[in-house]
C-alpha positions, 0 to 999 in steps of 0.5 A: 500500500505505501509503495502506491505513494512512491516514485516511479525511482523509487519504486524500481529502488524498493523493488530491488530491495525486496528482491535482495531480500528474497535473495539473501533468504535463499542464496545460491551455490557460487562454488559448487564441489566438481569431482568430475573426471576424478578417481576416488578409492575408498578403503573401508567400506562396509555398509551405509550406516558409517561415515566412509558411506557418506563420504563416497555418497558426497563424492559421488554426487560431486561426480567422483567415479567411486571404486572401494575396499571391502574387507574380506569377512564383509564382502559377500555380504556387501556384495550381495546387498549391492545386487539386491538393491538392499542399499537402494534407498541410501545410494539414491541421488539428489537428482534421482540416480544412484550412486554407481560404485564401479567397482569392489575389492577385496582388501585387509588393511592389516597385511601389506604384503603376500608374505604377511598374511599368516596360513590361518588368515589365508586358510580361512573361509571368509578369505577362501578363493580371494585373490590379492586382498593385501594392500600392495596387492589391491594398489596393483590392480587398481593401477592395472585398472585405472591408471591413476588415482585422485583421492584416497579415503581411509576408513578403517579402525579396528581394536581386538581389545577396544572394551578394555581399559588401557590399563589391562591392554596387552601388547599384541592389542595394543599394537593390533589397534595402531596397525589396523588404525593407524599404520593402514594410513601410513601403508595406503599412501605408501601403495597408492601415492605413486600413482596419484595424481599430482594435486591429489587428496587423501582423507582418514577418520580420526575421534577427539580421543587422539587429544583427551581422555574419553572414558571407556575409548579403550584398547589402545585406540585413543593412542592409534588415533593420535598416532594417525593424526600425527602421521597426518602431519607428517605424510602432508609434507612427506607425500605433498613433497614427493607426490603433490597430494594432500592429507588430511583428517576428520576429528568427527562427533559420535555415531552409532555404526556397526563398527561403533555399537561393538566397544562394549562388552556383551549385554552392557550399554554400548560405549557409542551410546554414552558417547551420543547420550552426553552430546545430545539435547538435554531438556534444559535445551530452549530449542529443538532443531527440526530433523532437517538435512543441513545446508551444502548438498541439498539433498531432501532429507529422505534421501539425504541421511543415510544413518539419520540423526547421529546426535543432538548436542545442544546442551555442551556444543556451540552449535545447538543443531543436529550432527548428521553423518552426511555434516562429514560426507560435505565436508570431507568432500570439500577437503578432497576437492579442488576447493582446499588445494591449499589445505593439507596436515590438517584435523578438521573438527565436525562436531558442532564444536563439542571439542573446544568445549572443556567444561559441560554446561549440563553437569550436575554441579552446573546445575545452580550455575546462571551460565546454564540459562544465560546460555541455553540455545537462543537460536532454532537452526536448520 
């Protein structure tokens, strides 16, 4: 009505404000991740509910052709629900297509050589009429097959002893957690970095244990993640020396994975869930955040989480809005871009902030504390 009385310049004027406004109430992608053309290899698949299964879903979107390692004992199984679209619903697309892994290989991270793997191992059912699983081996055929390579994701922990304390950790766990966590890195990049590209990424997946202690994080992964942050460091200007690539690691928040689910012992609330239960909402939190897929990708929600909601972290992290396991999908997918040419050694935080954090604001002797209400959530995020 009060635009009726205006001049036609002043008109045109307010127009243009008003369309600035829609603007910046939806802003458009002026940088959008472009992995067209480029070969990503991921080790460590094993089924859609972790984040090696986001991340090869952001890839895949950004354009990445997918290949993957799966580990031996999961392969059939991982194959067959390949075949029998099981994993149907959590490789659709935003544009409708499904995401297209080219091809599978068999691969155990913990040997690298022939001559490492042990006669039980290679006598084992699971590994019966497997050809080449170690990881010199799979390097060889993906360089048969392939040529050249552009990322490299690692994404693999395992720990014999991970329900024990380290206290009552024996050697031989211990070194089984570095080796399958840690080492495994060191032994892809050795293996593939040759045959990558020039300007080339390599990705792994790291836990806030690596810096602090996380109660119940045991068998000698806390240390095994440390150690892989730190070779992070050191194989960014080792392999960017030598090869021109990058590498860098994600410290990611808690998610309820197969992997995950199994740090505990039998018929015990499982580690993961305690993990989850102090990052998420308490009911002292002012806001609850709608079950929305954040912003980046822009996928609908349906076919955006693959493992839904991984917590809720309002009542300790900044960020009082849920964490989604595709939060690590985007972001790793930046860092393996062309987008981060200049970032490498780096640990990059997804976790709504949690682990800058160094007192819970919902700790019982908190509870009198005018912090709590003066900061609770103000803000309803999406």
């Amino acid at each position: 009505v009060a635009d009726a009385f205006l001049a036609p310049a002043q008109l045109q004027r307010s127009a243009v404000r008003v369309q600035q406004r829609r603007n910046v109430a939806a802003p458009m992608m002026a940088l959008p991740i472009d992995c067209k053309g480029k070969v990503a290899f991921v080790s460590g698949m094993a089924d859609p509910n972790g984040y090696g299964w986001a991340i090869t879903k952001a890839l895949a979107e950004a354009g990445a052709t997918i290949i993957v390692g799966v580990w031996p004992p999961m392969l059939k199984i991982f194959e067959m629900n390949l075949k029998n679209g099981k994993f149907d619903d959590d490789m659709r697309l935003p544009d409708g297509s499904m995401m297209k892994i080219e091809k599978v290989y068999a691969q155990d991270a913990v040997f690298d050589t022939p001559e490492d793997v042990p006669a039980d191992i290679a006598s084992n059912k699971r590994y019966a009429g497997l050809d080449g699983f170690t990881i010199s081996e799979v390097a060889a055929k993906v360089k048969a097959d392939y040529g050249t390579i552009d990322i490299l994701v690692h994404s693999i922990a395992n720990g014999p002893e991970v329900t024990k304390p380290l206290l009552e950790v024996s050697r031989a766990g211990y070194l089984a957690a570095s080796s399958a966590s840690a080492y495994s890195m060191v032994s892809l990049v050795q293996r593939f970095g040759p045959f990558m590209n020039p300007g080339g990424s390599v990705i792994s997946l790291s836990y806030f244990a690596a810096e602090k202690t996380i109660p119940g994080y045991g068998g000698g992964m806390s240390s095994a993640k440390a150690q892989l942050e730190s070779d992070t460091r050191t194989l960014a200007f080792e392999a960017g020396r030598k090869y021109g690539i990058r590498v860098n690691t994600l410290s990611a928040g808690p998610l309820k994975s197969r992997a995950a689910t199994a740090i505990s012992a039998k018929g015990q609330k499982a580690f993961i869930d305690f993990a989850i239960d102090y990052s998420k909402a308490r009911a002292r939190a002012r806001v609850s955040a709608p079950l929305s897929p954040p912003r980046g990708l822009s996928l609908p929600r349906p076919q955006y989480l693959t493992a839904g909601v991984l917590s809720r972290p309002q009542a300790n992290a900044p960020m009082a809005q849920d964490l989604y396991n595709n939060d690590v999908g985007a972001a790793a997918c930046f860092l393996l871009s062309p987008l981060a040419r200049a970032i490498t050694g780096v640990t990059l935080y997804v976790d709504n902030g949690l682990h800058s954090i160094g007192m819970a604001v919902d700790s019982s002797s908190m509870t009198e504390s005018p912090v709590v209400e003066q900061f609770a959530p103000q803000v309803e995020l999406h």
